[in-house]
LOBARO-456718 format. One line per 8 residues: number of its first residue (from 1); their letters; for each residue z negated, x negated, y negated of N, C-alpha, C. Coordinates in pm, 1 decimal, m for minus. Each point is the difference from the previous one (the first is absolute). Example, Ala and Ser with C-alpha at 12.3 -4.5 7.8 and 13.67 -1.06 7.14 Angstrom:
BEGIN
1) AS) m780.0/m1319.0/569.0/0.0/89.0/m119.0/0.0/m90.0/m120.0 ~ 72.0/35.0/m105.0/m6.0/m82.0/m119.0/m73.0/77.0/m109.0
***
This chain:
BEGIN
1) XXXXXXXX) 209.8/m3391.3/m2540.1/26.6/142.0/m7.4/117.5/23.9/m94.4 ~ 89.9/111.9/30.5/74.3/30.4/m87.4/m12.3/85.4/m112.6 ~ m146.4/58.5/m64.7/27.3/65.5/m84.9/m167.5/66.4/55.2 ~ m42.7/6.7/m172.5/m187.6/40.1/m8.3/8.2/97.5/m90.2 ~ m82.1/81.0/44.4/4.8/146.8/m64.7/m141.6/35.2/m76.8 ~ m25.5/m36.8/m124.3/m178.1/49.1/m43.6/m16.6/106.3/m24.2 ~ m93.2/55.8/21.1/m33.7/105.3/m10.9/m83.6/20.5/m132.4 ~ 72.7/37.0/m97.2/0.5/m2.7/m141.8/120.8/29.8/m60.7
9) XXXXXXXX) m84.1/71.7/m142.9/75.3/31.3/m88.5/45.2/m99.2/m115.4 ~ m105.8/m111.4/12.9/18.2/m117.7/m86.7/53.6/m123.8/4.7 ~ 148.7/33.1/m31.7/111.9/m116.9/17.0/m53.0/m123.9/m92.3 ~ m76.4/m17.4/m83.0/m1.3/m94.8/m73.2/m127.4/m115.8/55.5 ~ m91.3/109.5/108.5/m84.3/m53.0/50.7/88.0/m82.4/98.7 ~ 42.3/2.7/111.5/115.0/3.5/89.7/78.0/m125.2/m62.1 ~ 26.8/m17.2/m123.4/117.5/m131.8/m47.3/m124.6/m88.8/m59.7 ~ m103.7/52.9/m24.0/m129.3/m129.8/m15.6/m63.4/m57.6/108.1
17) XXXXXXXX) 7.6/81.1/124.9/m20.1/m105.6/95.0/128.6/m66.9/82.0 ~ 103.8/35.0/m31.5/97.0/m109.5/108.9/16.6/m93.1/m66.0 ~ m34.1/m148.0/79.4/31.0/m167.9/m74.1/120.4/m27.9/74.9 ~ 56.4/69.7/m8.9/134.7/m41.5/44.3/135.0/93.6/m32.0 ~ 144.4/m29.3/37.6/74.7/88.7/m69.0/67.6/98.9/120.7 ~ m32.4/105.0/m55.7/33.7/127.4/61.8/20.9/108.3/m56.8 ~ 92.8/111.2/m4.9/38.5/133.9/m25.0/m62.3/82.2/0.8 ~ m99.6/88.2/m78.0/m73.4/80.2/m1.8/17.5/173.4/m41.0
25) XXXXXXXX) m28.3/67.6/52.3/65.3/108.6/m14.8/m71.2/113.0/m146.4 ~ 27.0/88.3/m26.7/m26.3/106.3/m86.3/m56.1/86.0/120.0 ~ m137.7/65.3/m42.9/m119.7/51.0/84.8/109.0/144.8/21.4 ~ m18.2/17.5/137.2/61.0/128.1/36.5/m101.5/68.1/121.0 ~ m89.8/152.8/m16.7/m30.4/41.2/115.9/m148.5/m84.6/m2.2 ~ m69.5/m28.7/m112.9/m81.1/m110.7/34.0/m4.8/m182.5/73.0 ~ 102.1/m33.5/m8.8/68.8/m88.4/58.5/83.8/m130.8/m38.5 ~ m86.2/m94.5/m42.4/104.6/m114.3/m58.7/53.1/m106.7/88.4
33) XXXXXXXX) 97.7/m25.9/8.1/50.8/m40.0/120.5/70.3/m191.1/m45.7 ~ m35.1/m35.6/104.1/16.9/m201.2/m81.0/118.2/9.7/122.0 ~ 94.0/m126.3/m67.3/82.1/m35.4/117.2/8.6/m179.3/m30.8 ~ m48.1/m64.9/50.2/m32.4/m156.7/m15.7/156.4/m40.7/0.7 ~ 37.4/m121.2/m74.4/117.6/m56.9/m15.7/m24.8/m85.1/123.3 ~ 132.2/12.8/113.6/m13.9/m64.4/98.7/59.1/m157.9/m25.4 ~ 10.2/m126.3/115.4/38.6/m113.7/m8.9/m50.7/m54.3/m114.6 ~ m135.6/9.8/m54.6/m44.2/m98.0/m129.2/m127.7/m67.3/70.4
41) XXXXXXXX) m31.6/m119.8/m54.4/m76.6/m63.8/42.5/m166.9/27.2/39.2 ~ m12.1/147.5/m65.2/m172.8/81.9/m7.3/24.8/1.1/122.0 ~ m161.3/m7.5/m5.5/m73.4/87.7/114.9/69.2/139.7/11.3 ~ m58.5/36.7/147.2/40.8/153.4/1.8/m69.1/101.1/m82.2 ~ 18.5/78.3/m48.1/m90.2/40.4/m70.1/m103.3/122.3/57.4 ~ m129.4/m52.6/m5.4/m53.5/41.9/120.8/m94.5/182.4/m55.1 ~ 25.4/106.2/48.4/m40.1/106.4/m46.9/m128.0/30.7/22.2 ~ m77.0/m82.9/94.3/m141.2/34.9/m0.7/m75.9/m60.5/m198.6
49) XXXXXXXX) 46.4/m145.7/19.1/m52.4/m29.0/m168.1/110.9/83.8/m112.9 ~ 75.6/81.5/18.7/62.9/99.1/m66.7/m128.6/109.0/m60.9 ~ m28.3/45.6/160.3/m62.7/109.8/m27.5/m172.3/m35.6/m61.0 ~ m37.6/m104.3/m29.7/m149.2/m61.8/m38.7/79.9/m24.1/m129.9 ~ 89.8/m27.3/m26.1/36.3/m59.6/m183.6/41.6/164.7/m87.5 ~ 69.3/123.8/92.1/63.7/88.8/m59.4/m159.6/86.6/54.6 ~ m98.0/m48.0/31.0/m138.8/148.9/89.5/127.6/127.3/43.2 ~ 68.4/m22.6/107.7/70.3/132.1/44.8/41.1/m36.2/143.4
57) XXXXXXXX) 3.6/123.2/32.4/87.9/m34.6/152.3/146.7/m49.3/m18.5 ~ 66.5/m72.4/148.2/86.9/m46.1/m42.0/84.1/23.4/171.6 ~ 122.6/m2.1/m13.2/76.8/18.1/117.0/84.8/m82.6/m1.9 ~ 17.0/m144.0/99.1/79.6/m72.6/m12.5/35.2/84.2/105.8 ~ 201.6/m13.1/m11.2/118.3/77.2/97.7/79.1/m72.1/46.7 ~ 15.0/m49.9/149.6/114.2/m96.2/34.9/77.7/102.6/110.4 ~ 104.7/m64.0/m40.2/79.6/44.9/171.3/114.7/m134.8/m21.1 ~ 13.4/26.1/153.7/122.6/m93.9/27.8/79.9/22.7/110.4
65) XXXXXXXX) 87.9/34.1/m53.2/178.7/17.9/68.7/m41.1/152.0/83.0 ~ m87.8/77.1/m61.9/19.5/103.7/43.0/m104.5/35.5/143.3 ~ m50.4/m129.3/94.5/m20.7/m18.0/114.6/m172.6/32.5/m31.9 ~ m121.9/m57.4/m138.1/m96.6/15.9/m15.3/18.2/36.3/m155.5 ~ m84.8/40.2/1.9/m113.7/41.4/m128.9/m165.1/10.6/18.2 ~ 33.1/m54.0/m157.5/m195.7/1.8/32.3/m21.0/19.8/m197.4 ~ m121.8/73.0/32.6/m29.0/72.7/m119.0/m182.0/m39.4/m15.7 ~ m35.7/m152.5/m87.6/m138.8/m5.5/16.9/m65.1/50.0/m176.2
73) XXXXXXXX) m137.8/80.6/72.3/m73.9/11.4/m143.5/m120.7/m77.6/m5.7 ~ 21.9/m38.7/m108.3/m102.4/m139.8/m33.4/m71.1/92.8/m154.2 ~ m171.2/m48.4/9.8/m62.9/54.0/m94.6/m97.9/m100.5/m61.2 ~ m86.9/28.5/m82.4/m111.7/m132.7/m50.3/34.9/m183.4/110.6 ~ 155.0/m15.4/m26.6/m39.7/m117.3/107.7/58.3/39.2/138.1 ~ m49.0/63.6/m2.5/52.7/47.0/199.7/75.7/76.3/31.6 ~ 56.8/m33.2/124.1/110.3/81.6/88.4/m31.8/118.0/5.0 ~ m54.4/97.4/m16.0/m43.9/138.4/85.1/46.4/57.2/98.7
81) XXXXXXXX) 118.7/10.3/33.6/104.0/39.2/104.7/110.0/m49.1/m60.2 ~ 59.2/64.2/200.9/161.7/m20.6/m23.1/43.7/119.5/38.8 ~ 146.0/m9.1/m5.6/111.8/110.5/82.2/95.4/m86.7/43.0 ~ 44.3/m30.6/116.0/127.3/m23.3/76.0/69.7/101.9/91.0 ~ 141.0/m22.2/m78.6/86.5/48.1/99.1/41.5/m86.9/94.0 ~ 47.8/4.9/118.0/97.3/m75.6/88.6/m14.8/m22.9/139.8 ~ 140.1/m61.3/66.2/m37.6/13.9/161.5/m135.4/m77.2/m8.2 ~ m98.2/m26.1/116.9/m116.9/m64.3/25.1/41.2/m141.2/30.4
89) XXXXXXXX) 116.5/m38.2/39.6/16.2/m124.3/57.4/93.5/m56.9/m156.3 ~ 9.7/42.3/m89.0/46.5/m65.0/m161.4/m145.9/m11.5/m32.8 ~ m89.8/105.6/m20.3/m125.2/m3.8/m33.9/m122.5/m171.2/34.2 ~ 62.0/0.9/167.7/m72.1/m108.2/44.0/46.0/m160.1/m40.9 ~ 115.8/49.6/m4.3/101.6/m117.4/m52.7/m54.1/m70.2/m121.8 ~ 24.5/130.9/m124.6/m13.8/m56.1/m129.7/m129.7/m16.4/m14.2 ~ m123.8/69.6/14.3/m134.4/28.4/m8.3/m93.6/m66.4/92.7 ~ 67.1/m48.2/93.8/m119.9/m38.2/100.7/m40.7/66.4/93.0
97) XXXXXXXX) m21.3/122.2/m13.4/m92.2/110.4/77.0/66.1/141.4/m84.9 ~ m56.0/72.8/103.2/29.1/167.7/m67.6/m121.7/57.6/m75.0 ~ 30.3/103.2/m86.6/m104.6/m16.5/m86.3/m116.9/107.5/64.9 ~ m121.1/m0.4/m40.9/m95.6/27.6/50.1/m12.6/148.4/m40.6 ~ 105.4/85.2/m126.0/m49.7/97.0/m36.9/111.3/113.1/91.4 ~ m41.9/118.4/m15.4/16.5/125.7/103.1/196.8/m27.1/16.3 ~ 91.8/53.4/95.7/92.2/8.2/8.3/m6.8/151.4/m33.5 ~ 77.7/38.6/m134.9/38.6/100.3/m66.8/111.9/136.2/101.3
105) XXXXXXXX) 78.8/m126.9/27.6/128.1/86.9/17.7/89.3/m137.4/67.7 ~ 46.5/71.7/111.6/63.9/m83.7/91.3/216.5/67.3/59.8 ~ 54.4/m140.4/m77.5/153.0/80.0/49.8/66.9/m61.3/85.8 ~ 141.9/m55.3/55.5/20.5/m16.7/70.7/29.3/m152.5/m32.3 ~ 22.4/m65.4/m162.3/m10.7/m161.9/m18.3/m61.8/m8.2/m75.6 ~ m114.8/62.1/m72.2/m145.1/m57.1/m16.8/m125.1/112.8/8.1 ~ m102.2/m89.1/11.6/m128.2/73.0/m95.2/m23.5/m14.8/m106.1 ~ m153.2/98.6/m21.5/m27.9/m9.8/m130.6/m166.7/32.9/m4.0
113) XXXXXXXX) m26.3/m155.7/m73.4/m126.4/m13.7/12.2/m54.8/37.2/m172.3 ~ m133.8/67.5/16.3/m55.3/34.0/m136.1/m98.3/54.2/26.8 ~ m118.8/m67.6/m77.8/m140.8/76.2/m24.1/41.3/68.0/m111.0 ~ 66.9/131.8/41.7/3.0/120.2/m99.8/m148.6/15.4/m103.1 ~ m114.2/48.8/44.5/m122.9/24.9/m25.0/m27.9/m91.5/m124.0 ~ 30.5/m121.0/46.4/m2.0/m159.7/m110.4/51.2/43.3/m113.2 ~ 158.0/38.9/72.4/107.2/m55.6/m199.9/m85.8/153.9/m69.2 ~ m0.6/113.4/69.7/m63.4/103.7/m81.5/m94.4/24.1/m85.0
121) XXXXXXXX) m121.6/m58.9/108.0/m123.0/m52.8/m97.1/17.8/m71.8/m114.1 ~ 68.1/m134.0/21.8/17.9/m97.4/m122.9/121.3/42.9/m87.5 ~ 91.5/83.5/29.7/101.3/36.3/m117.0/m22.1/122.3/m49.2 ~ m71.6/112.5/60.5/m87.7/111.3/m50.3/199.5/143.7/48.6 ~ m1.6/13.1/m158.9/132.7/69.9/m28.6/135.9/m72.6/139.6 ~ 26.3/154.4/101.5/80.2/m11.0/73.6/54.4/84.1/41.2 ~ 165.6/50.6/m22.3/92.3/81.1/34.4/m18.6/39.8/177.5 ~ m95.1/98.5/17.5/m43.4/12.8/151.5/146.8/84.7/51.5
129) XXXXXXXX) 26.3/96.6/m105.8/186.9/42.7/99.2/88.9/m140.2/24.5 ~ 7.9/m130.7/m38.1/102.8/m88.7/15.2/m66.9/m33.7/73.7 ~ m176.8/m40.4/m24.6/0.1/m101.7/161.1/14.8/138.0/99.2 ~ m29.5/101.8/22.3/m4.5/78.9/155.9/125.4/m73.8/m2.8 ~ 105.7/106.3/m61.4/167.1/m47.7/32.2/25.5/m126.4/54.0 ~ m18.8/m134.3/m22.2/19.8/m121.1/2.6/m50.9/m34.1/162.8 ~ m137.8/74.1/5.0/m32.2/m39.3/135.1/10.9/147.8/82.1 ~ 33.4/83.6/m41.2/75.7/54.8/121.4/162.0/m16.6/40.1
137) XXXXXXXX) 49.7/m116.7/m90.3/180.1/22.5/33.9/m24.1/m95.1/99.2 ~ 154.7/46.7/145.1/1.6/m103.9/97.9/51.1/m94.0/m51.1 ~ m129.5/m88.3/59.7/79.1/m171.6/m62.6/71.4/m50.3/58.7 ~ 135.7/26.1/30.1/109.9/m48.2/66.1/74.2/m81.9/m93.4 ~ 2.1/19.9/m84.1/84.3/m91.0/m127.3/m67.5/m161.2/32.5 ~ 100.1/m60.0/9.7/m14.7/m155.2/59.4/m50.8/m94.5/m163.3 ~ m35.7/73.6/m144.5/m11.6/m99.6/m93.6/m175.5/16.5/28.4 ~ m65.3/m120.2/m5.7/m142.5/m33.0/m25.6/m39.7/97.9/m136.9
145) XXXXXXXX) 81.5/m59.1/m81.1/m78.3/44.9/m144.6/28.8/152.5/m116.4 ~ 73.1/123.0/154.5/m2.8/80.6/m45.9/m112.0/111.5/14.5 ~ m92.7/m63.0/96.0/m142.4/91.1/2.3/m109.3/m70.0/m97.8 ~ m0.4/m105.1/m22.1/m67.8/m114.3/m49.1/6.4/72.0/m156.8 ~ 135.4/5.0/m48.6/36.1/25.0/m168.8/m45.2/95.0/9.5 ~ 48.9/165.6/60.3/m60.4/106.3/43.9/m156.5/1.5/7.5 ~ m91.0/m56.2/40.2/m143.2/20.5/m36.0/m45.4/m29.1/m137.4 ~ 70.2/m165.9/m47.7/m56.8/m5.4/m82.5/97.3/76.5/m132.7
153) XXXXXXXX) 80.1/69.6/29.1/68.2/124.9/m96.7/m136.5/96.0/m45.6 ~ m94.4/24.3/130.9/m92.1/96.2/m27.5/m105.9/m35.0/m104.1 ~ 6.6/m132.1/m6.7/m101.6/m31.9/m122.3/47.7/m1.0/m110.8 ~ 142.0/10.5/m3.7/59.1/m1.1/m156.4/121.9/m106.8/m23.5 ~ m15.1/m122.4/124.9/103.3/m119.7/m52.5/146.2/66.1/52.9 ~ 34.0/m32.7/m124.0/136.7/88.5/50.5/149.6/m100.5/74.1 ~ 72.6/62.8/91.0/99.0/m31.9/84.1/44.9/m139.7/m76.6 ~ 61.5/16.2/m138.2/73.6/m109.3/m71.7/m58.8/m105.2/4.1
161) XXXXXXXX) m187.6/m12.7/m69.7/m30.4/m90.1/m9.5/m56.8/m88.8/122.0 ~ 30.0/76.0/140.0/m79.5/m59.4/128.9/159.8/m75.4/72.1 ~ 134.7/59.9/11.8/105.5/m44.3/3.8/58.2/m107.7/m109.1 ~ m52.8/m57.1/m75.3/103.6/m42.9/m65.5/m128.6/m178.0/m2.7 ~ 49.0/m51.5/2.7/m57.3/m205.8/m21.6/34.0/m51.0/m174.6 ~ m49.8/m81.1/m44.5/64.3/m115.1/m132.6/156.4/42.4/9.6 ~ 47.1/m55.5/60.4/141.2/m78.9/17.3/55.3/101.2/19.7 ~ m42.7/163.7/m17.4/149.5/93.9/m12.8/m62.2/49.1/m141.4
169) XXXXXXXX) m91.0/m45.9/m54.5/m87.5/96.9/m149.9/80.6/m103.8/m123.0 ~ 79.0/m172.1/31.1/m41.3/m62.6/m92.0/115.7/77.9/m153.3 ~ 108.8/32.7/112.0/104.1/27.4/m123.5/m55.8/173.6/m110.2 ~ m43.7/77.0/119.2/m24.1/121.0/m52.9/m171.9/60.1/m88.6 ~ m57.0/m155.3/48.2/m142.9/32.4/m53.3/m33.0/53.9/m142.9 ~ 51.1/m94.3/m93.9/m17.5/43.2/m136.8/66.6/146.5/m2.7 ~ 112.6/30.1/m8.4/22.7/135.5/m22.8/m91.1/142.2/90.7 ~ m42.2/m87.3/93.1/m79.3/90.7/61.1/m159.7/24.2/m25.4
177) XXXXXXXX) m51.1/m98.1/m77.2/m156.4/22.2/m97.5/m80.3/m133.7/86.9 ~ 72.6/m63.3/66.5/m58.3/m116.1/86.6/m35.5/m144.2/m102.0 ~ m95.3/m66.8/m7.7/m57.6/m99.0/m71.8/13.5/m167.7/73.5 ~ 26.9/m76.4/m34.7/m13.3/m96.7/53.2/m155.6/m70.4/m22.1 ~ m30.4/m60.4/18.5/m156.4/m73.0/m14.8/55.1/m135.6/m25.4 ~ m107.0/m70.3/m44.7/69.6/m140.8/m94.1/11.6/m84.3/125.6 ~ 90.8/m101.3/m43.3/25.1/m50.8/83.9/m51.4/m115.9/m78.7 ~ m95.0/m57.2/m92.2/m23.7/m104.2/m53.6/m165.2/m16.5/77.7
185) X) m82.8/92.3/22.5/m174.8/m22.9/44.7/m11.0/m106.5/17.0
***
């Protein structure tokens, strides 16, 4: 994944559980946001044992080249849902299969899959004017991960920290309140 979002106010909790080295953000919106140092020899760093070491929900956020996105929340341990954007035949490609939860909103180069009901229940607090907006605009816009960022905008993670990976944070992190995590564990 490119980038995990906790759902917390407690950054210090957040840099006590990553064993590995990654960029950690200053809590914004309820929201601490990890970005794993890519090309190092760790494991991936996996957000379901994120969210059992930090007790919080957690949103790992990938997209790639614009074509998918996928937005999973993982809680005590487990996946709980997902959200994907994208055509169905990238979906089958990267994933295997299409996903099992409701098709949201359908445009002319992708869908958009989401057990709405899910992220609500489990994230509670949700900007209901951004999601209507989000899923009533025609999805004609050919990027995957501008309905994708757009939902999860409604919970609070904001545009910057769902657009941006490690490798554009490394030069601007410190001035921006971003933490590194040791790289010695």
């Amino acid at each position: 994944m490119d980038s995990f979002h906790v759902r917390t106010d407690d950054r210090a909790a957040v840099l006590d559980a990553i064993d590995q080295p990654a960029l950690v953000s200053p809590a914004t919106n309820g929201w601490v946001s990890v970005y794993p140092v890519s090309g190092t020899d760790n494991a991936p760093l996996a957000h379901d044992a994120l969210s059992v070491a930090v007790d919080a929900m957690v949103v790992a956020f990938f997209c790639f080249d614009s074509d998918i996105a996928v937005a999973e929340l993982a809680h005590n341990g487990e996946m709980v849902t997902l959200l994907v954007a994208a055509h169905p035949e990238t979906v089958t490609m990267m994933m295997g299969s299409v996903p099992t939860a409701p098709v949201l909103a359908e445009g002319d180069h992708f869908k958009l899959w989401a057990d709405l009901p899910a992220w609500i229940s489990r994230l509670g607090q949700v900007d209901t004017e951004r999601l209507m907006d989000v899923l009533a605009k025609d999805l004609t816009e050919p990027f995957a991960e501008t309905s994708a960022i757009g939902l999860l905008n409604a919970f609070g993670i904001t545009d910057e920290r769902l657009t941006t990976a490690y490798r554009f944070l490394v030069e601007t992190a410190e001035q921006d309140g971003f933490l590194h995590t040791s790289t010695s564990r």
